[in-house]
C-alpha positions in Angstrom: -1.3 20.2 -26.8 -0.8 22.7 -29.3 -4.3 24.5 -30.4 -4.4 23.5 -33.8 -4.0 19.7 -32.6 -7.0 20.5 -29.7 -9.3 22.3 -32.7 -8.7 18.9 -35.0 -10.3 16.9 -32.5 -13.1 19.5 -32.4 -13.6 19.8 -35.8 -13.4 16.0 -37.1 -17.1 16.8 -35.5 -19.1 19.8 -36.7 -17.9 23.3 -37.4 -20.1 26.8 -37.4 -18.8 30.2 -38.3 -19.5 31.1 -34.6 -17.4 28.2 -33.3 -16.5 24.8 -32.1 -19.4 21.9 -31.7 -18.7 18.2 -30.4 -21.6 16.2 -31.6 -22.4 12.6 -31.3 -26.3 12.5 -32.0 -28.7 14.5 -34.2 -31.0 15.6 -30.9 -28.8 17.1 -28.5 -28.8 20.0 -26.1 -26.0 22.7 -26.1 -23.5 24.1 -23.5 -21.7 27.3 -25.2 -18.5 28.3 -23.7 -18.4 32.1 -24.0 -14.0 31.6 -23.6 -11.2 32.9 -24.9 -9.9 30.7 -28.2 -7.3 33.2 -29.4 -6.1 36.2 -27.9 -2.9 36.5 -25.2 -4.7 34.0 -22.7 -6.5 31.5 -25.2 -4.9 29.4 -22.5 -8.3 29.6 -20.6 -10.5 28.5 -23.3 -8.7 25.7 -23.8 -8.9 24.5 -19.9 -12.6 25.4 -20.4 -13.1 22.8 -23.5 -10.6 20.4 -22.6 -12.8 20.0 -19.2 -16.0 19.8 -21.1 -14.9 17.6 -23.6 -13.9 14.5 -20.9 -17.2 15.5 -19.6 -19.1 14.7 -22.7 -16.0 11.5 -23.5 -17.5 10.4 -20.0 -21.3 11.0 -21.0 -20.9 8.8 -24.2 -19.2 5.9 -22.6 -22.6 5.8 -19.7 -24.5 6.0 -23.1 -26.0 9.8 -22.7 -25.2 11.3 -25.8 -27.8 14.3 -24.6 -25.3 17.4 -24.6 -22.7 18.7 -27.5 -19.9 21.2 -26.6 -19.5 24.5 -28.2 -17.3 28.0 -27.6 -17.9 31.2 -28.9 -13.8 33.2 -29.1 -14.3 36.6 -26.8 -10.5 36.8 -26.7 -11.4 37.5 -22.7 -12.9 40.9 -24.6 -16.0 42.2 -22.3 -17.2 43.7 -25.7 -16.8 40.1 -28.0 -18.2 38.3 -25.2 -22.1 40.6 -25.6 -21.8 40.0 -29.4 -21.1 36.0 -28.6 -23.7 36.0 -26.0 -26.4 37.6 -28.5 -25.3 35.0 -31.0 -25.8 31.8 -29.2 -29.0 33.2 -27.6 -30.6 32.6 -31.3 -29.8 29.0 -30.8 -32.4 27.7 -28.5 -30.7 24.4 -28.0 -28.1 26.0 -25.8 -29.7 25.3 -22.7 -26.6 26.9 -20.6 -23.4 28.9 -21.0 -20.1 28.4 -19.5 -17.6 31.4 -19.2 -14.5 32.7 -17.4 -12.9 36.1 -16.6 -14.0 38.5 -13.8 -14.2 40.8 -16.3 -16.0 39.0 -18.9 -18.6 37.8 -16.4 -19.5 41.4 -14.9 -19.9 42.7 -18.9 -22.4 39.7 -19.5 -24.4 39.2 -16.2 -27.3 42.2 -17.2 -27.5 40.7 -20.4 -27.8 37.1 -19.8 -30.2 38.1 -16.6 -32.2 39.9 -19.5 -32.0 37.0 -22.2 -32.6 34.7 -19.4 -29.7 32.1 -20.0 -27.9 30.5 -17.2 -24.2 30.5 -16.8 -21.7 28.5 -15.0 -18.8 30.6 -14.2 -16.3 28.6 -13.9 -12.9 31.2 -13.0 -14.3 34.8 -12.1 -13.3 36.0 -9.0 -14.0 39.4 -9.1 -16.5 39.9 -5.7 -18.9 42.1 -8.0 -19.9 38.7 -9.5 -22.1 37.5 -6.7 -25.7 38.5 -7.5 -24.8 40.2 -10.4 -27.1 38.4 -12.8 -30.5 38.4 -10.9 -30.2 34.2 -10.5 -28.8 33.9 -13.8 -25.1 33.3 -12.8 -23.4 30.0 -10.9 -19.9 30.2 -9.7 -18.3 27.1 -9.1 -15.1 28.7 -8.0 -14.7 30.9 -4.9 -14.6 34.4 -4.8 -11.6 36.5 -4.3 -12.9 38.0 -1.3 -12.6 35.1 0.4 -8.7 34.0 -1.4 -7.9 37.6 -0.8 -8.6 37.3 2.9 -6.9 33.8 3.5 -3.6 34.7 1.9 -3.7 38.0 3.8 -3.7 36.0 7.3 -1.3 33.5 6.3 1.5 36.2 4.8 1.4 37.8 8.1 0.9 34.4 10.3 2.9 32.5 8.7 5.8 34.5 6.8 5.7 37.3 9.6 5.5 39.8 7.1 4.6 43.8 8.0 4.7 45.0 4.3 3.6 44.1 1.2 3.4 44.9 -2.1 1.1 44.1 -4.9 1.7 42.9 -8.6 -1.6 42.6 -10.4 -3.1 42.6 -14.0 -5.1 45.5 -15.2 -8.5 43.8 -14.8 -11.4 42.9 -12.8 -9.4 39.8 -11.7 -6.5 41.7 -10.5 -8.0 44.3 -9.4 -10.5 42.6 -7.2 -7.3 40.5 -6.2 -5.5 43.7 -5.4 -8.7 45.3 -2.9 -9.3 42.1 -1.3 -5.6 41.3 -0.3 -4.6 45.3 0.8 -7.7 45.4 2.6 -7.6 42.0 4.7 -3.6 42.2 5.2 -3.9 45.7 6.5 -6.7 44.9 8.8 -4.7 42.5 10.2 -1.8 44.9 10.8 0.6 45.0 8.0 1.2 48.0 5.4 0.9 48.4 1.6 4.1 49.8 0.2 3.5 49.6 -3.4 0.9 48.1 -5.9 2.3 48.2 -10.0 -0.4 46.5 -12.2 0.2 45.4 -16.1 -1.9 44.8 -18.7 -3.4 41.7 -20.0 -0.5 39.7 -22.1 2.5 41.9 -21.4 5.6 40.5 -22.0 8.2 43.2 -19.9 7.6 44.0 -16.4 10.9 45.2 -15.2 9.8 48.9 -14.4 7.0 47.2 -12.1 10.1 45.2 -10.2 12.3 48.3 -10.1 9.6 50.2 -8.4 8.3 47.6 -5.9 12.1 47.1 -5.2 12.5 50.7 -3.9 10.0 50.2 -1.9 11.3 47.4 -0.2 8.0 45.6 1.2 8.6 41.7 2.7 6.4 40.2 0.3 4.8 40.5 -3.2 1.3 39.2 -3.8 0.4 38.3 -7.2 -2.8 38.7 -8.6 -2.2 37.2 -12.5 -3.4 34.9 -14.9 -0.7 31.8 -14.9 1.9 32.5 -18.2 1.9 36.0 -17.2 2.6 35.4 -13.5 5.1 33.1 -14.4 7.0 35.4 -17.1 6.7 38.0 -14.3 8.8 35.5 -11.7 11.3 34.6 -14.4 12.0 38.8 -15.1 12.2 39.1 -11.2 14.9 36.3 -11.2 16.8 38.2 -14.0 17.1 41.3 -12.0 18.3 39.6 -9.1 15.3 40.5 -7.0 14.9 38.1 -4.1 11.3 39.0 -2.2 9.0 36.1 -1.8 6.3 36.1 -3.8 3.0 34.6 -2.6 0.2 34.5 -5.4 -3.4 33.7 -5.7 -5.1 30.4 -7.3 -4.3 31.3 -10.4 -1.0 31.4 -10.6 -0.2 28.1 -8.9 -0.3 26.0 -11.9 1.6 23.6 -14.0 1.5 26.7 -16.9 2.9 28.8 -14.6 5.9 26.5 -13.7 6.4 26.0 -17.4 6.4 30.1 -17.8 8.7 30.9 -15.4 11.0 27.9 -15.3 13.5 27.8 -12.3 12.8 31.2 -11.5 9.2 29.2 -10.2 11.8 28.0 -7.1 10.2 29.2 -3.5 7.3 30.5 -4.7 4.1 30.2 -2.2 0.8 30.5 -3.4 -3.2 29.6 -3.2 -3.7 26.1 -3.9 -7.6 25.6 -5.0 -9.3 22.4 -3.7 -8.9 20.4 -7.1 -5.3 20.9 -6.3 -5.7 19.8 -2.6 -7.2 16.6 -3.8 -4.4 15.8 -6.6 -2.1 16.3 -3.9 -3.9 13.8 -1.8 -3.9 11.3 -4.6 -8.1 11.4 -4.3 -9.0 8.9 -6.7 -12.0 10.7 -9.0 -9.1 13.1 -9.3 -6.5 10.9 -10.3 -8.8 9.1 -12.7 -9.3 12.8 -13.8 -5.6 13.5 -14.3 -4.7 10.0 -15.8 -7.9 10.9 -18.6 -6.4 14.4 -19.1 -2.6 14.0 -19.8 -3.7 11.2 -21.8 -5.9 13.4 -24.1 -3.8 16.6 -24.1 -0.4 15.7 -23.0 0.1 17.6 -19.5 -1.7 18.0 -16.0 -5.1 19.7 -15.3 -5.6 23.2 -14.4 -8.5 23.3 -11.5 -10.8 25.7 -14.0 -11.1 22.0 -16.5 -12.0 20.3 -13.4 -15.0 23.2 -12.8 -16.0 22.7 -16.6 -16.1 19.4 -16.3 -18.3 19.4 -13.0 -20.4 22.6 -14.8 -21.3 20.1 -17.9 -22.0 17.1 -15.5 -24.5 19.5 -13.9 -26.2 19.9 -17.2 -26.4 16.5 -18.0 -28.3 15.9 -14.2 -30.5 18.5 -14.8 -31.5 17.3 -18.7 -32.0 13.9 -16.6 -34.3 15.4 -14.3 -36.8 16.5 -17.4 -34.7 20.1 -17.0 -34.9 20.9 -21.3 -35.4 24.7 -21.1 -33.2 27.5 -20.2 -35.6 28.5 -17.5 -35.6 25.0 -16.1 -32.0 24.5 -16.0 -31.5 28.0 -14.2 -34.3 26.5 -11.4 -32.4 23.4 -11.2 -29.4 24.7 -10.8 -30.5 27.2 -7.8 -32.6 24.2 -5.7 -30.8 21.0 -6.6 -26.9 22.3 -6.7 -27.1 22.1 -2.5 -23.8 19.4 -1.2 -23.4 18.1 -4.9 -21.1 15.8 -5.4 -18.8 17.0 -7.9 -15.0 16.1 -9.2 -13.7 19.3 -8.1 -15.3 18.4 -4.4 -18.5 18.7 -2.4 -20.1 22.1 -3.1 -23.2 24.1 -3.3 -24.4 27.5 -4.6 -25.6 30.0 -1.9 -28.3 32.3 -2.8 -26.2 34.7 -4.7 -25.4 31.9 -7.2 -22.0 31.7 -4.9 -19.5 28.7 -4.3 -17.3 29.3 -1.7 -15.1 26.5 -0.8 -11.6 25.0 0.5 -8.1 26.2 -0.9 -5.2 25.4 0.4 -1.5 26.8 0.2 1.8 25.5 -2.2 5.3 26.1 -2.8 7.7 25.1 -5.5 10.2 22.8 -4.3 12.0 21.2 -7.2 10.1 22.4 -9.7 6.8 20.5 -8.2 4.4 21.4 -6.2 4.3 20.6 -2.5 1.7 21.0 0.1 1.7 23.5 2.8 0.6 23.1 6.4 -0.9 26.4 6.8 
């Protein structure tokens, strides 16, 4: 679904200069998305509210119409995402905020820690995120350290590679993608022959290619957001460059197949566990998936799954009597132990921390298709 068609359904609802609110009832508590609406990867706003939207759609159908949807546009901008931050904190009916962004998180963990609002994070990998916010900070997605590690070991277990090179966007995300993957694949044995980054929304990356063909490594990892990973596979195709490319989490999306086109063919990357369990047909996913296409016209990305699950959390802790910012950041610390989430069964460690399953993909067909590894 285009944007203006997703704003429509946001606005028939209630609009603020600041941004977007879904509202059913006239008391209600807030969740902000602090997300990128506009900007070269509004992409990510949109799985943010998409997932928080069939959260609430599912909240109103049990009959809780206790929490409203909102985003504040930081264009992934460190700097807009303090100013948005500062804003919503005058609203004290936003009981939590929801963000994504290694990048953006780091820039608004001392601030939030200091205002005292809890966040879900909900894509930022970056390993500088755990801790960062003195309590103040969930994330529901796993830390690079830990993706950087696994697709270390299975590029040299599985692909027998002994060099490598790295293709990574010019941000905390792809950098922290970068240090985790050169540091665990050359513990492990192998040798970094080349790492070219890019920045945020280019378009060209042929002189990256040209160099990391000179240096001839076995494999490419790529640490990107999804359109630009897959505009980087289709250039790679057009020069007639032939390394496999193994990328991380997210890149191994729908968006990314649609970016690249058949230039997507072969690739092998991180599969996160929302992925796993659409593969495995597991039916709160499904159910999920059906709810999804049928609202915005294509599949999930796993980050609307983490929304979602981030929201549901909100609503569980209003239930609980949780109706101050304080008392949702407590609930979330002692009561988010084995919850039962769409996305799978997860917890936050003491640094605010999820680290879960991922699994491993390749494009066969243009689809998807598990990997044993």
């Amino acid at each position: 679904m285009k944007k203006s068609k997703l704003m429509v359904v946001v606005l028939v609802l209630v609009f603020c200069t600041f941004g977007l609110i879904a509202v059913s009832s006239a008391e209600q508590y807030k969740i902000c998305g602090i997300v990128p609406m506009s900007g070269p990867v509004a992409q990510y706003g949109d799985y943010w509210l998409r997932g928080a939207m069939i959260a609430v759609d599912d909240l109103n159908k049990e009959g809780n119409n206790t929490i409203a949807v909102m985003t504040e546009d930081n264009q992934l901008d460190p700097k807009l995402s303090i100013v948005g931050v500062r804003r919503v904190n005058m609203m004290k009916d936003v009981l939590m905020l929801g963000t994504t962004g290694s990048s953006v998180v780091l820039a608004m963990a001392p601030l939030v820690a200091d205002l005292k609002i809890p966040v879900v994070n909900v894509g930022g990998t970056s390993p500088k995120i755990r801790g960062a916010a003195a309590g103040w900070m969930f994330s529901n997605t796993p830390s690079m350290d830990s993706e950087g590690k696994q697709a270390a070991i299975a590029t040299i277990r599985n692909l027998k590679a002994k060099t490598a090179a790295v293709l990574y966007v010019n941000n905390e995300y792809g950098l922290g993608g970068r240090q985790m993957f050169s540091k665990a694949f050359e513990k492990e044995g192998g040798k970094i022959v080349a790492a070219e980054s890019h920045e945020i929304g280019s378009t060209d990356f042929r002189t990256q290619w040209a160099k990391i063909k000179a240096a001839k490594p076995d494999v490419v990892y790529l640490a990107d957001h999804d359109v630009e990973g897959g505009r980087a596979l289709k250039q790679k195709s057009e020069m007639g460059i032939t390394i496999q490319v193994i990328g991380s989490v997210s890149t191994s999306t729908p968006q990314m197949i649609k970016a690249a086109g058949s230039a997507s063919e072969g690739y092998i990357g991180m599969m996160s566990n929302q992925d796993v369990l659409r593969m495995a047909k597991e039916p709160k996913i499904m159910a999920y998936e059906e709810k999804y296409i049928a609202k915005f016209g294509e599949p999930f990305q796993y980050q609307s799954v983490n929304a979602y699950d981030s929201v549901m959390m909100l609503a569980a802790a209003i239930e609980s009597g949780a109706t101050t910012r304080s008392a949702v950041r407590d609930y979330l610390a002692s009561k988010i132990k084995n919850y039962d989430g769409l996305g799978g069964v997860y917890s936050f460690d003491k640094d605010g921390q999820f680290d879960g399953k991922m699994g491993f993909c390749k494009i066969e067909g243009g689809e998807f298709t598990a990997l044993d590894w």
